[in-house]
matplotlib code that plots the C-alpha trace (Angstrom):
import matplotlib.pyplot as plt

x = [-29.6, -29.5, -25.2, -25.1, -26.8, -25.2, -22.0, -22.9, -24.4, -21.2, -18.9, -21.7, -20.8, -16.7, -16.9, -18.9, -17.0, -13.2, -15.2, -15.7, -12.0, -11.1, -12.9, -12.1, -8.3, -8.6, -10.4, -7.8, -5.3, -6.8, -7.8, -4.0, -2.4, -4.8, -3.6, -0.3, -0.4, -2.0, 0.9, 3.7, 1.7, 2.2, 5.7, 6.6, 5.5, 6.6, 9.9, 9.8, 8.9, 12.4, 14.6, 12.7, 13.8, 17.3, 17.4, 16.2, 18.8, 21.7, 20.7]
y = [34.7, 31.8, 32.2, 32.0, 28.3, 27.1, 27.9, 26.3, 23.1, 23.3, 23.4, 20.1, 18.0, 18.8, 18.1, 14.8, 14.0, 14.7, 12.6, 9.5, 9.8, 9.5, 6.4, 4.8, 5.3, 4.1, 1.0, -0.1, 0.8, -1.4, -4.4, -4.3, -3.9, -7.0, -8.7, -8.7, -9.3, -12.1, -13.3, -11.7, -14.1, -17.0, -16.4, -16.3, -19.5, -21.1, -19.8, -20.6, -23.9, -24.6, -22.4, -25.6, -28.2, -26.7, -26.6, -30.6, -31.4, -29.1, -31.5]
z = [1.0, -1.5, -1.7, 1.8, 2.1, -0.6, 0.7, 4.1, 2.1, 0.4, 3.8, 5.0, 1.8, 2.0, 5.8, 5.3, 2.0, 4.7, 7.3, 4.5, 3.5, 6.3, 7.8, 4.6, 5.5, 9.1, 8.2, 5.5, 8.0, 10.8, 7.9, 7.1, 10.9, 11.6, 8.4, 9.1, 12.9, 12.5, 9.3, 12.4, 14.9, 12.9, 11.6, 15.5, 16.5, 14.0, 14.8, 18.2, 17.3, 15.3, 17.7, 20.1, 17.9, 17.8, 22.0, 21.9, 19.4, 21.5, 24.6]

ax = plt.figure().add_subplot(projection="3d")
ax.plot(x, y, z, "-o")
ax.set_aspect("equal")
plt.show()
């Protein structure tokens, strides 16, 4: 009987232990998409902003 609940505590601790992993990877992954959205984001406007400048000066 003993074999038989250590084997299901076993299964609990690898499922939580998979469950862990993989939050850990999803919230890196979401910390890094936001990261370099907001890098992307800034990179645009900025070149928006000269492609601007270039219209004005084209006028």
């Amino acid at each position: 009987m003993d074999t038989n609940c250590d084997a299901s505590l076993d299964a609990t601790k690898s499922f939580i232990s998979t469950l862990i992993f993989f939050i850990s990877f999803l919230g890196t992954y979401v910390i890094t998409w936001v990261i370099q959205y907001m890098i992307s984001k800034n990179d645009i406007k900025q070149i928006n902003a000269a492609i601007k400048q270039l219209e004005e000066r084209g006028d």
